[in-house]
Each structure stands twice: as structure tokens, then as C-alpha cells.
N, C-alpha and C positions, 0 to 999 in steps of 0.2 A: 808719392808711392807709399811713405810711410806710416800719411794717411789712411791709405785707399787699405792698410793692410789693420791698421787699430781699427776700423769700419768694420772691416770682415769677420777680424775678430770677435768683434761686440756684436756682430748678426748672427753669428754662430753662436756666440755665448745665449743669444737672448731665444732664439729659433724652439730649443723646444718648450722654454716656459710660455710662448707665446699660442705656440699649437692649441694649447691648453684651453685658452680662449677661441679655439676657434669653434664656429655653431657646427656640429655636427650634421651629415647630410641629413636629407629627410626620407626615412626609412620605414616602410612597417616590421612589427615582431619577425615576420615573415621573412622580408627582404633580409631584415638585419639576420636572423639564422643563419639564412644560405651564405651570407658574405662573411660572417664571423665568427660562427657557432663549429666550435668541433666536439666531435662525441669522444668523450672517452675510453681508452679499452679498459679499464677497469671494470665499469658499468655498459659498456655496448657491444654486441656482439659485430655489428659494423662500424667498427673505430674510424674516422676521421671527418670529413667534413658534414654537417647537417645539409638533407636535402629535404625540405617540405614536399617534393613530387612522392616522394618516398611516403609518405602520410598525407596521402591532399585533404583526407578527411579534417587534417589540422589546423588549415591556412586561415577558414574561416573563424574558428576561436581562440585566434592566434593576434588574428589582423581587428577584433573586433574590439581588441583591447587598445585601439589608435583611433575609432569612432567616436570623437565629442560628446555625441549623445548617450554613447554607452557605458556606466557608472559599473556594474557588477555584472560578472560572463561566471557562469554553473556550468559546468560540465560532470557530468555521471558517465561514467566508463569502466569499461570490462580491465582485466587486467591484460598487457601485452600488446595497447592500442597507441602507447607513448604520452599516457597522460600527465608523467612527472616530468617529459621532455618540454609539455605544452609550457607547466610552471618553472621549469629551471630557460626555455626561452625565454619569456615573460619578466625574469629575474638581471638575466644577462641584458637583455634589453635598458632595463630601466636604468642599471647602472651606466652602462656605454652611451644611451640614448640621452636618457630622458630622467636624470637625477632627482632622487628623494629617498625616503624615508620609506624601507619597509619591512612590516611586520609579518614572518614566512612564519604559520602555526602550524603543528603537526598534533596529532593526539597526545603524544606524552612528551616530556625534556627528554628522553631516552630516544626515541624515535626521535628527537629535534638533533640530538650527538651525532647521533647514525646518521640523518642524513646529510650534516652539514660536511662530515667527514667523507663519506661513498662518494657525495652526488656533486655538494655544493663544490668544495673545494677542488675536486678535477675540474667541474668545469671550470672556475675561475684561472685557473691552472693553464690547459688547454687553449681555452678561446681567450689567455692573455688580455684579462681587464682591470681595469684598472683599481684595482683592492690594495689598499694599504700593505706591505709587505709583513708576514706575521713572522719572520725573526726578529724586525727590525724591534726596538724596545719603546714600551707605550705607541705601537701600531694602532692600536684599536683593531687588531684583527685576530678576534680567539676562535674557539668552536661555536659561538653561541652571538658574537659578533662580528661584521664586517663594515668595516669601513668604507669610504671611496669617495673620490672629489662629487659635493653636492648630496650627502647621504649618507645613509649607512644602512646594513640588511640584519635585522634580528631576528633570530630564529629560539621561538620557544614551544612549548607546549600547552595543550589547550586545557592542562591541572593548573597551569603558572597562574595563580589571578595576580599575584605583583607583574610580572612582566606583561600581561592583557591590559591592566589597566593603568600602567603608568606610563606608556611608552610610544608620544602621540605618532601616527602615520598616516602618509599619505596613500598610501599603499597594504592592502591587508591581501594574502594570500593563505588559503588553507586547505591544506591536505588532510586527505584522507577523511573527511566533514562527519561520515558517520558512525569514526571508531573516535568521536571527542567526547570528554568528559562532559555530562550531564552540566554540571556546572561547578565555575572554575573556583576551588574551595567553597567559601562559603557569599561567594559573588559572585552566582548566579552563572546564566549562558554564557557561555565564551565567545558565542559567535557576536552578541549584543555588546559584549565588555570590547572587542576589536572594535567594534563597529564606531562605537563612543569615541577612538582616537584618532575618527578622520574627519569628524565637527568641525573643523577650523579648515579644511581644504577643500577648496571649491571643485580644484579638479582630480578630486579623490578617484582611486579606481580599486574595485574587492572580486577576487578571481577564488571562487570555491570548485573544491575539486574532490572525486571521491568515488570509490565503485560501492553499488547500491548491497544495502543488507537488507530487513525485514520491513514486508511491506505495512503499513501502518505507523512505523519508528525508523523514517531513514529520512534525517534533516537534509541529504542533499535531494531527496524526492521532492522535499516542502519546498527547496528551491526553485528547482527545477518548472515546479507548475508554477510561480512564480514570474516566470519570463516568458521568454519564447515558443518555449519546448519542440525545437527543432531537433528532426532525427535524420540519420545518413539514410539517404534515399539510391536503389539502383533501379537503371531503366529497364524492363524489359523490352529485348528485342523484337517480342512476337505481338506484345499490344501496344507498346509505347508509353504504360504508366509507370511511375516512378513507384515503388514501397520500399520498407524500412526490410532488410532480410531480419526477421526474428525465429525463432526454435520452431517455433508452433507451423511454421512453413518448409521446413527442412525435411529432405526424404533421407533416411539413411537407410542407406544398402548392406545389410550384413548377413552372416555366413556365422553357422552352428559349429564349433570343432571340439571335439572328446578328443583329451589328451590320455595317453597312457594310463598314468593313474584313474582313470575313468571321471575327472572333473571336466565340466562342459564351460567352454568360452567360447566367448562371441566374439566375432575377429569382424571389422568393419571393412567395407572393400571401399564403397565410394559415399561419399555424401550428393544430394542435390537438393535444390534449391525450387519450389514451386510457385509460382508467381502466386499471389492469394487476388488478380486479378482478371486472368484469363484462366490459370492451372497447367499452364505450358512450365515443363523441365528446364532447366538448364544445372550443367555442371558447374564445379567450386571455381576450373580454369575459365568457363563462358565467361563468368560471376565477374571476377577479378577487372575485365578488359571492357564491361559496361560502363556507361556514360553513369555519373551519380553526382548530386549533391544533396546539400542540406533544406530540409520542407519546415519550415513552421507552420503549427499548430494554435499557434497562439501568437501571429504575428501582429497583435496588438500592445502586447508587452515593451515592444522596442519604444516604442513614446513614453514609457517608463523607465528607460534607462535599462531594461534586464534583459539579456541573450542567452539562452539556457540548451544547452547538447545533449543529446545523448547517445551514447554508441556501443556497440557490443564485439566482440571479438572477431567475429562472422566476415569483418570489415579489416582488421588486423591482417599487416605483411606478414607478420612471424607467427604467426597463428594456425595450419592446416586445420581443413573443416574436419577430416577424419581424427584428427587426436582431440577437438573438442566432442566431437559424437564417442570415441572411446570414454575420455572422461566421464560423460552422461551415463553411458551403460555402465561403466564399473561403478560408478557412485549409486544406480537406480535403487538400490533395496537397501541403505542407507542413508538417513538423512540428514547426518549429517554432512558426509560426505556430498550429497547431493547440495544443500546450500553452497557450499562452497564452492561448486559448481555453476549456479545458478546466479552467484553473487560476482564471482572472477570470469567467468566464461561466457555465458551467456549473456550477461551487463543486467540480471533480469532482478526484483525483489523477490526473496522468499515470502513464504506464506507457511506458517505454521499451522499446518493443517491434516497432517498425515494425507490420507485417505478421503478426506472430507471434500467437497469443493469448495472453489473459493466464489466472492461475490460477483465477480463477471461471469462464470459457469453459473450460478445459480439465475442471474437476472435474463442471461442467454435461453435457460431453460422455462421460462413463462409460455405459460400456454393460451390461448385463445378459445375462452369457453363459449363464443358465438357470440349473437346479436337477435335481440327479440325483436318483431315487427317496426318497431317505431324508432328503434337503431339504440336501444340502452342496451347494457353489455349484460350478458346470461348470469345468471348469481352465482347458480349449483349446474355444473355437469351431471351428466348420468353418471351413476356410481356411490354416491353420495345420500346414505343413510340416514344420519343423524347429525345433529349441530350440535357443539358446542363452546362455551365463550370463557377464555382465560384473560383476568386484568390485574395489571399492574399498576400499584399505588404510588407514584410518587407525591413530593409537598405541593407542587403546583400544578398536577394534572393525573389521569387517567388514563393508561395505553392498555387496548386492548384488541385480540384475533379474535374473530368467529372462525372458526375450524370443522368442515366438514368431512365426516368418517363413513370408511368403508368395510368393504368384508375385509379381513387379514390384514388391519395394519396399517391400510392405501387410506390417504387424507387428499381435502383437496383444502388449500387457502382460499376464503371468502371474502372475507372482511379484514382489513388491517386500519386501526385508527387511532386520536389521542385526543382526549376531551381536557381543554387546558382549564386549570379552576382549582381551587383548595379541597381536598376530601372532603372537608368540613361542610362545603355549602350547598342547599340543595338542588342550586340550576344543573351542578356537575352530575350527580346520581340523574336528574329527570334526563339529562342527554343518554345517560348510561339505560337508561329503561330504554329510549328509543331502540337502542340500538338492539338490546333482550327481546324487544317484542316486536319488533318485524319481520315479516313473512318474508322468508326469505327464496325465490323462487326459480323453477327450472325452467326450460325455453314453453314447453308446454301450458304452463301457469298453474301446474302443481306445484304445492311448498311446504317446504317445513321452519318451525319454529326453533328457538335454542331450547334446549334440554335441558341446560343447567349450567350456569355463569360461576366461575372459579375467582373471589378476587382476595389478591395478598395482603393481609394484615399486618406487616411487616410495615417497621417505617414510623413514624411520629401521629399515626392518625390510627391506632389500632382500636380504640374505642368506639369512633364515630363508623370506620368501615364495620366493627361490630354489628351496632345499630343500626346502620342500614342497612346490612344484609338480613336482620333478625325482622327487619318491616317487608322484606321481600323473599321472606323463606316458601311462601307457599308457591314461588313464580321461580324456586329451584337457584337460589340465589346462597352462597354458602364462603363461608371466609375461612380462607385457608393461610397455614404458615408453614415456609419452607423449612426443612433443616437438613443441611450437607453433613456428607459424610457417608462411607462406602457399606453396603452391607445394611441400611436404612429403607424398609419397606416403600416403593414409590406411593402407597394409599393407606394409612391405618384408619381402623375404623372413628368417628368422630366421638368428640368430648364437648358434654354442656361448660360453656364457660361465661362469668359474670361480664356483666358490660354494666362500667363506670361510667358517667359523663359529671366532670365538674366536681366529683367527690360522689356524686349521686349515684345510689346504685339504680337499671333501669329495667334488667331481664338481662334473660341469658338467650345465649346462641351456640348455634351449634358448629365446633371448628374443627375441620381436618388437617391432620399434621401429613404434611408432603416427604416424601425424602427425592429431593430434587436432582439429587448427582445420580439416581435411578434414571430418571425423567429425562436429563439430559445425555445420556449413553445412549436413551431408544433413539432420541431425536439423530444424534450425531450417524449412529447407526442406520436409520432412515435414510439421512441424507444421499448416505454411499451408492446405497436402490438408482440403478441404472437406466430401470424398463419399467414400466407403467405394470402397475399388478400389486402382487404383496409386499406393502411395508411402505409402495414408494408416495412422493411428497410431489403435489400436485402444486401449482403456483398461477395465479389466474396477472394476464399481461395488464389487461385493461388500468387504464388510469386511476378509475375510481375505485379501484379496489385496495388501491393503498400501497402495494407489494415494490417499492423502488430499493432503489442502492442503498438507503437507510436501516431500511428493514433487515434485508440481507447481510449488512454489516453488523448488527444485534443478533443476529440469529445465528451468525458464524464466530460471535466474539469470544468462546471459550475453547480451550482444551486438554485432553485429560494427559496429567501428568503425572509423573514419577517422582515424590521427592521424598529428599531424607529425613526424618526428624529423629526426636529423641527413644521414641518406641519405637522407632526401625523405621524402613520405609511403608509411604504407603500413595496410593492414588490418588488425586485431587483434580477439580477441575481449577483451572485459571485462564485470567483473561489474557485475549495475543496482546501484544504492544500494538498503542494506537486504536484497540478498541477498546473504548471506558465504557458506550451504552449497550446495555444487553438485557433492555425490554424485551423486546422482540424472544429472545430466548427466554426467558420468562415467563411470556403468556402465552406460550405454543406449549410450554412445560405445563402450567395450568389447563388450559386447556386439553391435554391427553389427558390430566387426574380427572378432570370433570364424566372425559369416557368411563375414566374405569370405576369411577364412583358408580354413576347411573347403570353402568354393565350391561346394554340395550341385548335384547334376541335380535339380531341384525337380520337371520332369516326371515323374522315375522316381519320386519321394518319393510323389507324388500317386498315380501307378500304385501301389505296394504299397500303399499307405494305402485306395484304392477295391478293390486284389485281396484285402485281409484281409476287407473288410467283406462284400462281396457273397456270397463262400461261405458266412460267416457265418450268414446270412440264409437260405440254400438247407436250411442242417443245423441248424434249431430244433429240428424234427422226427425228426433223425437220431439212431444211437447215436455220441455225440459220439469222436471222432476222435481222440488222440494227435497232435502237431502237433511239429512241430521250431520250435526256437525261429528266431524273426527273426532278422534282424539287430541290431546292439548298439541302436543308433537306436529301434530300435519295438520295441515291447512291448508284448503283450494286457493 
């Protein structure tokens, strides 16, 4: 008996250090939430137990962080969708579960305090895991460390380059991806400095997370295409296809109301929701109780290891569609406010652009200038006066528009191209003649020639573009140099200047000083032109014409800004984040100086252009005629 009672004894004494050892069941992040996750009321307005039916949007990059094949899960989300639930799951997990080493980065040590304090330490707190006790003394468990059987969780900042780079894991987690420092002191990316401390683990896993900023500079974007780019999809009831709900599909229903003091507010009654695949309605309460999952776009990434989300508000429990359509309106004639909007609410990138479009509205607007008999695409539309040709010089090539002008303003794009070669050599100029001296033609087979080629002197090759504009002045060939700044004539008249080659002097040529930031206000101003007529910017679809996502990212890559300096403020143009080329804006800027250099009578242009055709037409029937040639301009 006295046995049977020392046995008891010692199974009881040994019972929980034995537990210890025991394999823990087999869970996903998912499972293990619902069974052990509680929310805190500090941080959740539904205090107690985590239910993933609550968020079903989350199961999937939740759970896909228990996928073998799956090494790094991106998720880009709006504010208010539970994306810090996704990472404090994820966290919880790994300690209870699935033990190691990890590295939790935030943008700053400040925001690493804050959240180890709000976020981390409730939950540990609440959902009782097993962290080293922080009274107890040498715990290992401070603000910035925690401990726990099999691991430990470090939480820094993405300025720390000591903590990014000394501190290997098996595990990288990072919030908030694209408010991190550029790079972590003087040791470069932080996300690459993380990235270097999971080398030694085979079964390393990196969960980035973040709601999107400016489009062209938002690292969790560059993720994000990256992978999967899966988005929450809902069914419609009326066609049965699945879409992502996004703004640009949203009907909001609103109501004008004049308050007393005679200020006008807009008071929103209801939102909906328009399928962008049949255009059948449904309400925000229809919305909610559809069938939805997640659709990859790029479901080839997953054999890469990368599953990438993205989600927007629209999808959010705590969210009503009416306070985000309020939001929208009070923010609309603000823009800053409006980002902020666009970046927490909608889940959307901004685009610094005011009023301008962006490169999807511009490539949506291409137009179809027809097809001549034999199926090649039309050159010149009707409307189109005169040609002219603006190039840009870079060291190892030649980018250049032919640009066709109308009455008042109205252009249509012709030609877009890039001749690759050193300024220096003469194969690069004989392509650049091609492109000068052909007939460039309408559906009828009237045409006209360029007018006069604008190319920038600008750049390491100003001597040689010299000279060869000075061998092609009679064919209207002319070398121009930009100079910014506000208040700078867009055309002065031109100046003889010497051309060196070698030391050697060779002749002079004749060059026009541009003021570019002119140049670029018409353009920008242009752009806004809604309707076909004066001012507006015509874009031809066809392939061969050059006009792709490229272009349009050059052409949209500046904008005019307000900044301070030492003689007070003043305007400037600069470039958005993300867009470094801005040819394309450049030779559309040369090309309008090339108009206003030559200064055409557009009237008379149109007279000969309707006096070539009309006779035309009278002598189908006739025995055709012997003709003197046009003028240089125009050509049958």
C-alpha cells in the first residue's frame, strides 16, 4: 500500500513535466485559433473566443502557412479586415504548435514597443501560452523579447540593422511592409537583411503583411505579383461568376442636404454592389450571404513556394459599405485625405496624379484608327494636319514619337519607338532618317511627311547630336536643350552654336533652348481633355504603333509640385515613386516645340489636304494625269 502510494506520488510529481513532451495534436493555424485563440478586450471589440467563420476570408492564408510547399504567404489588406489577427494567429501558433525562432518586424522599434505591449502581450496573456514568465527574474521575457519552450519571438524594427542582421530565424514576419525603412541604416533592405537569417533552415517560413500605399513604391505590391495574386471573389446570384467587389463597381445612393447655415452635405442612404459581369444590383446585406472564395491569378506561383491575397474593406464584418462610401465623399476634394482612403478603405494604390489619368485609363483609351485593304493598321486618322518628330538621346539608344497635329490643340499618336545604338554611330542616325522620311499615310493613301524632328542635346553625346543635326538641317532636323523652371518661355528663338568633335572645331548649328516645365503643363493639361476635339490626345491601339503600358508609364511619370526652398516656395515638376523612365514625356514635350517652332497655317494644311482628295475622286474614271509633286509636307 505504501508502495502503491510513493508510485502515485512520483506520477504526480512527474505528470506535468512529462506533458511537456508530449507531440502536440495536429492542427492548422485555423483549427488551432478556434480551439485556443482568445481576443482580447483591450484590442477587440468582440472580446473572447477567436472564430475564423467570423473572417472566412482568413482560413485560407492562415492555413497556408501549414502547406510544405508554401515557404512565404503576402497579404495586402485594407484596414479593419483583421490582418494583425492573421500575424498574432500565426505567432500564437508557432509557439503552442510548432516551436522556433521568430523574427516579428514592424517599421520602427517604436511601433515594435507599441505592439508588443497592445497586441503581443494580451494575447499571450489571454490565450495562456506558454512564454516564459516576465516577473520572474532572467525570464527572457521583456518588450522586445520572448521566450518559450523551443524558441523565442523577437520583435524589432525595420531601422534595427543590429537586430535584422544578427539574429538568425526560422521564421520572419513583417508588418506593415510598406511603411519600412528604405534601408536598415547603412545595411541596405531590411526585408533581404531578414531574409539572410533563415539560410540555415530548410523549413523556413516568411508571412509579409501590409495595406498598400503609392502605386509604383509599395513593396508589399512587388510581393504580391510575386505569388499567387489571389483575390476574395463573390458569386453572383444572377450569372453565377465569381468577381473581386472593387470601388470602381460600387453604386452609391446619395442624397443632397443644406444645412442651416447654408453649407451642402451629402448624406449617403445606401451603397450597391454591380456585378461587372452581367450589371445586375445587389445590396451590401445580398453581398454579405453570397457564396465567395479566393481566385488566383497567377496560380502558377504556388510551385514557387509564394501565395499572395489581397483584400479590401468591401469584405470586412466591421466595416459598413455606407461609412466607407461616406469616407470617399468627405475625402473626394482632398487628396490627401482621399489616399488615405484609398490605401485603409478601399485596399486600393494611390496614384499621384491629381486630375491626370493613370496608365490603365490611358491604355483603355486607345483607339482604332482602322485597317487599309491588305489588313496593315491606318497611320493618320482624319484630322491630322501635320507631323512632327520629338527624340530623345540617351548613351545607348534613341527614343523617339512622331506626333500628329490638329486644329486647336487635338494630336493624335503615330509612331512610338527606340533605335538601340550609341549617338555616336552612324547605323543609329540612318534608322532615325528612316523613320524622318516616311510617308506616313491615311486610309485613302494620302500622306504626309514630318515637318521637323526635335532631338535633345542633352546628355554625353552633345557634340555628335550637334553634327548630325547640322548634316540634316535642310530635311528640318534641329537640336534642342531643355531648361526647367517656371516662367521659362516653352520656344526661344534659336542660337548659332560651335560643334567640337575631338578638339576639332566643325561648324555651327543651329539650337533651340526649350523651357520644358511649359511643355509639360500643356501635356498634363491635355491629358485631362475628356472628349475628342480641342486640346484632346488621341492614342492609336494597334501593336505596331508602339503605344503600350511602357509608354504610358513615361508619359505619366511626372508631377507638378509645391515645394519649399530657400527663396520661398515655388512649382516644380517631379518624378512619381516608381517611375524613373520618362522618355516618352520627353519626346511628346519635343515634339509640340517642333509645332510651335514651324507654326503651320493649319487652315491652308486642311485646304490642300481636301484639294488633293476631291480631284482625286472626280479622276477614278479618268486617264490618270501626271501631277507635279506637292509640297515637301504632303505626299501621295
Amino acid at each position: 500500500m505504501a508502495r502503491n502510494s510513493a508510485a502515485d506520488r512520483l506520477s504526480a510529481a512527474m505528470a506535468p513535466a512529462l506533458r511537456n513532451f508530449r507531440p502536440p495534436a495536429k492542427l492548422t493555424v485555423s483549427e488551432w485559433a478556434d480551439k485556443r485563440r482568445r481576443l482580447s478586450p483591450e484590442t477587440s471589440a468582440e472580446a473572447g473566443p477567436w472564430r475564423t467563420s467570423r473572417t472566412p476570408y482568413l482560413k485560407e492564408p492562415m492555413d497556408a502557412f501549414n502547406d510544405p510547399k508554401v515557404n512565404r504567404i503576402v497579404m495586402v489588406a485594407s484596414s479593419q479586415v483583421g490582418k494583425s489577427e492573421l500575424e498574432l494567429n500565426i505567432i500564437g501558433y508557432i509557439i503552442d504548435q510548432d516551436p522556433g525562432s521568430i523574427l516579428y518586424v514592424q517599421p520602427t522599434l517604436d511601433d515594435a514597443k507599441k505592439f508588443s505591449r497592445l497586441r503581443v502581450a494580451p494575447m499571450i496573456r489571454d490565450s495562456k501560452l506558454k512564454v516564459a514568465d516576465v516577473k520572474a527574474k532572467d525570464s527572457g521575457n521583456t518588450i522586445l523579447q520572448k521566450s518559450f519552450p523551443g524558441g523565442m519571438l523577437t520583435i524589432t524594427g525595420s531601422n534595427s540593422a543590429s537586430a535584422l542582421a544578427s539574429t538568425p530565424a526560422r521564421y520572419i514576419i513583417g508588418d506593415e511592409r510598406d511603411r519600412w525603412a528604405k534601408s536598415a541604416g547603412t545595411e541596405g533592405d531590411p526585408w533581404a537583411l531578414a531574409e539572410a537569417r533563415q539560410t540555415t533552415f530548410y523549413n523556413r517560413k516568411a508571412v509579409e503583411v501590409s495595406t498598400p500605399t503609392t502605386k509604383g513604391d509599395s513593396a508589399i505590391a512587388d510581393s504580391f505579383m510575386l505569388g499567387t495574386q489571389e483575390r476574395w471573389c463573390h458569386q453572383c446570384p444572377d450569372c453565377g461568376e465569381f468577381a473581386n467587389i472593387v470601388f470602381d463597381d460600387i453604386k452609391i445612393n446619395k442624397v443632397e442636404e443644406v444645412r442651416p447655415s447654408g453649407k451642402k452635405v451629402v448624406k449617403v442612404e445606401s451603397v450597391d454592389w454591380v456585378c461587372p459581369n452581367c450589371g445586375c444590383i445587389h445590396t451590401e446585406e445580398e453581398v454579405r450571404h453570397l457564396p465567395a472564395k479566393w481566385i488566383a491569378e497567377n496560380p502558377g506561383a504556388y510551385e514557387s513556394g509564394i501565395r499572395s491575397f489581397w483584400l479590401n474593406a468591401f469584405s470586412s464584418p466591421w466595416q459598413p459599405w455606407t461609412k466607407i462610401a461616406t469616407k470617399y465623399l468627405e475625402a473626394l476634394h482632398d487628396p490627401e485625405k482621399l489616399k488615405v482612403v484609398f490605401n485603409t478603405m478601399l485596399g486600393e494604390l494611390w496614384e499621384e496624379r491629381g486630375e491626370v489619368p493613370d496608365e490603365d485609363a490611358m491604355l483603355a483609351r486607345r483607339e482604332d484608327y482602322g485597317r487599309n485593304a491588305d489588313g496593315s493598321p491606318v497611320e493618320l486618322p482624319e484630322g491630322v494636319l501635320a507631323l512632327t518628330c520629338g527624340v530623345d538621346t540617351q548613351d545607348d539608344r534613341l527614343e523617339y514619337e512622331v506626333l500628329g497635329h490638329g486644329k486647336f490643340g487635338e494630336t493624335w499618336g503615330v509612331k512610338r519607338g527606340v533605335i538601340v545604338g550609341r549617338p555616336d554611330t552612324p547605323e543609329v542616325w540612318q534608322r532615325l532618317d528612316d523613320v524622318a522620311d516616311h510617308v506616313y499615310k491615311f486610309r485613302d493613301g494620302r500622306g504626309l511627311r514630318i515637318s521637323i524632328t526635335c532631338v535633345d542635346s542633352g546628355g554625353h553625346y552633345t557634340q555628335e547630336v550637334y553634327d548630325e543635326c547640322r548634316k540634316r538641317q535642310a530635311r528640318m532636323f534641329f537640336a534642342i536643350k531643355g531648361k526647367g523652371g517656371d516662367g521659362i518661355p516653352f520656344v526661344s528663338p534659336p542660337k548659332q552654336t560651335k560643334i567640337t568633335i575631338k578638339g576639332k572645331y566643325i561648324g555651327q548649328v543651329w539650337l533651340y533652348s526649350l523651357g520644358v516645365d511649359a511643355g509639360k503643363a500643356t501635356i498634363m493639361s491635355s491629358l485631362k481633355v475628356q472628349e475628342a476635339g480641342p486640346k484632346f490626345c488621341h492614342f492609336p491601339r494597334a501593336e505596331e504603333a508602339g503605344y503600350d503600358g511602357a509608354f504610358f508609364a513615361g508619359l505619366l511619370s511626372e508631377k507638378l509640385t509645391l515645394a519649399r526652398t530657400k527663396a520661398g516656395t515655388v512649382w516644380r515638376w517631379e518624378k512619381l515613386p516608381g517611375h524613373q523612365r520618362n522618355e516618352a514625356l520627353d519626346c511628346r514635350n519635343y515634339a509640340l516645340a517642333g509645332l510651335r517652332i514651324i507654326d503651320p497655317d493649319m487652315d491652308a494644311a486642311e485646304r490642300r489636304l481636301k484639294g488633293w482628295a476631291e480631284p482625286a475622286k472626280k479622276e477614278q474614271k479618268r486617264k490618270p494625269v501626271r501631277r507635279q509633286r506637292p509640297a515637301d509636307d504632303y505626299d501621295w
